[in-house]
N, C-alpha and C positions, 0 to 999 in steps of 0.2 A: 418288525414289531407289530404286534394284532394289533387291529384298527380300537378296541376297545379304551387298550392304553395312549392313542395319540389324541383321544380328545378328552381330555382332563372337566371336571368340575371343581368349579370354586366356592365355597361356602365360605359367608363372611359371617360371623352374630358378632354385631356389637352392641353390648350394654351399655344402654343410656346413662343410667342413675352410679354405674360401678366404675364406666370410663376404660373397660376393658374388652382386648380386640384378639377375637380366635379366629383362624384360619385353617380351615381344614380343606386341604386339595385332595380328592380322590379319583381313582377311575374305573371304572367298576363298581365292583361292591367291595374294594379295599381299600380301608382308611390310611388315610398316614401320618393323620392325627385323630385321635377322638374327640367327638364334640363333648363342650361342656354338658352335664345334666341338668336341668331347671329345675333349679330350688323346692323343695316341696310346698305346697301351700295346699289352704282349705280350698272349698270350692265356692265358699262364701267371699274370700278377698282376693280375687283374682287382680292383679296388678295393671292400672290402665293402659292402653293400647300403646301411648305414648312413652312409656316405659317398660315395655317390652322389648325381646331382643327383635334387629333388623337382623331376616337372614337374607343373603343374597345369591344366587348359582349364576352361574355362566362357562361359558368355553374356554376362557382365559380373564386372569387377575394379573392388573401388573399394582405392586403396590411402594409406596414410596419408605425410605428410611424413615422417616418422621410420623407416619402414616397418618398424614393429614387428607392426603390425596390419593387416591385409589383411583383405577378403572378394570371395569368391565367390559368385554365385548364375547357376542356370539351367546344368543339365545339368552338372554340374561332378565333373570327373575329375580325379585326382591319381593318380600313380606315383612307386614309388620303387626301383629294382630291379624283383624281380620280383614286388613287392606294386603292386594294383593297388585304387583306392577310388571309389567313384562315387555321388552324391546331389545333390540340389539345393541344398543352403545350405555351404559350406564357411570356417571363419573361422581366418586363420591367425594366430599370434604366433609372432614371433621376438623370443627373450632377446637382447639387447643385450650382457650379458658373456658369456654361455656360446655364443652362437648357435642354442641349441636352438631346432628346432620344434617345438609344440604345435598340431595340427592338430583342428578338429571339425567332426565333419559331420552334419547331419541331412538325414532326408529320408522318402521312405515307398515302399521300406526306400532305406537306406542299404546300398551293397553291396561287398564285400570279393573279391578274388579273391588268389593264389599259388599258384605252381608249375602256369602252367596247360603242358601241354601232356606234366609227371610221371607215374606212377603212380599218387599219389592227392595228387591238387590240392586245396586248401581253398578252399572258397563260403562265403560267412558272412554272415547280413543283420542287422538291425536297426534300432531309430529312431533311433540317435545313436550317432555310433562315435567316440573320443577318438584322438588318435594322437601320441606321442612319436617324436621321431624319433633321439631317442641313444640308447634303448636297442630300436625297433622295435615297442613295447607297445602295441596297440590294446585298447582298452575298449569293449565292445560292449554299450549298453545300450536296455532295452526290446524286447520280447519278441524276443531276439536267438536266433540260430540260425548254427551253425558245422557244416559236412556237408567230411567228408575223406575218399576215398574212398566206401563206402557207408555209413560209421558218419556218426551224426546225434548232437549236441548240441543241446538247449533250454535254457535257463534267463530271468529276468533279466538279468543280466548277467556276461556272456562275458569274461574275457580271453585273451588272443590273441597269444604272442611270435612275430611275425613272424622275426626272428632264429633262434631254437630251436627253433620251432614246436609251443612247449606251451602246454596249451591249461587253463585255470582257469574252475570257473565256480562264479558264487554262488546261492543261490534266496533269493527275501523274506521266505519265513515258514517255516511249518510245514504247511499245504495241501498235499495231495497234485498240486493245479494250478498251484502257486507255487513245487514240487522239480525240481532239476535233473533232465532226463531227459534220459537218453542210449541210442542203441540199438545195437547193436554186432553188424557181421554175421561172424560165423565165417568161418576160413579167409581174414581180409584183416588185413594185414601194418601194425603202429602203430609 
């Protein structure tokens, strides 16, 4: 078997607001399903971030009959808008009455991007990063780090509204190597 076809990707898009779940596994450049197309709209009401579709790739999808619970593993990327997430172990749940997703990723680091291409984009790593998707909340834990612009966040753990783009962080103790530390360069615009 060419090496092409033994490592598969998996593309997940699930619709928020429609509660409906495509899966298109390819390898290569052939489909074996086709993706949905995105509804047409103006360029004045674009749909907020939070109601966009999540799409996800990875090396392998195992997904369950109820598809409440998915996983990803092997190189696996998720986006949602213009938040952008990438690690090796990704484990999704969808609520059943609400449709939320609860997304987790671990990995070494787990990595975060938004607003690439802005003023000042946010990069954010860590070993395990939480993700809501109704209200945009990522939870970035173990030795996580959030850089926006040139200011630098460290802590424990990070949160992160992708939506608002504020940014919360805790420390473990009292150690001056367990305190949030942030560094902040003059003359750049928060």
């Amino acid at each position: 078997m060419p090496s092409h076809k033994k490592h598969f990707t998996a593309a997940l898009a699930i619709m928020a607001h429609a509660g409906a779940v495509l899966v298109a596994v390819h390898a290569g450049s052939a489909l074996a399903a086709p993706p949905a197309k995105p509804a047409a709209s103006s360029r004045t009401t674009q749909a907020p971030s939070a109601q966009q579709p999540i799409q996800i790739e990875a090396d392998r999808a195992e997904l369950t009959d109820q598809q409440t619970v998915s996983i990803y593993t092997g190189r696996v990327k998720l986006q949602q808008g213009d938040l952008e997430l990438a690690g090796d172990r990704l484990q999704v749940k969808r609520n059943p009455q609400t449709k939320e997703i609860t997304a987790t990723l671990t990995g070494s680091p787990v990595t975060a991007k938004q607003g690439a291409g802005t003023a000042n984009p946010m990069q954010a790593r860590a070993n395990r990063v939480d993700y809501q998707s109704s209200d945009r909340m990522l939870v970035l834990q173990g030795d996580a780090e959030v850089v926006r612009g040139k200011d630098r966040i460290n802590s424990e753990t990070i949160r992160y509204n992708a939506a608002t783009q504020r940014i919360m962080a805790d420390s473990r103790g009292g150690t001056v190597g367990d305190r949030v530390q942030i560094t902040i360069q003059p003359g750049q615009e928060h």
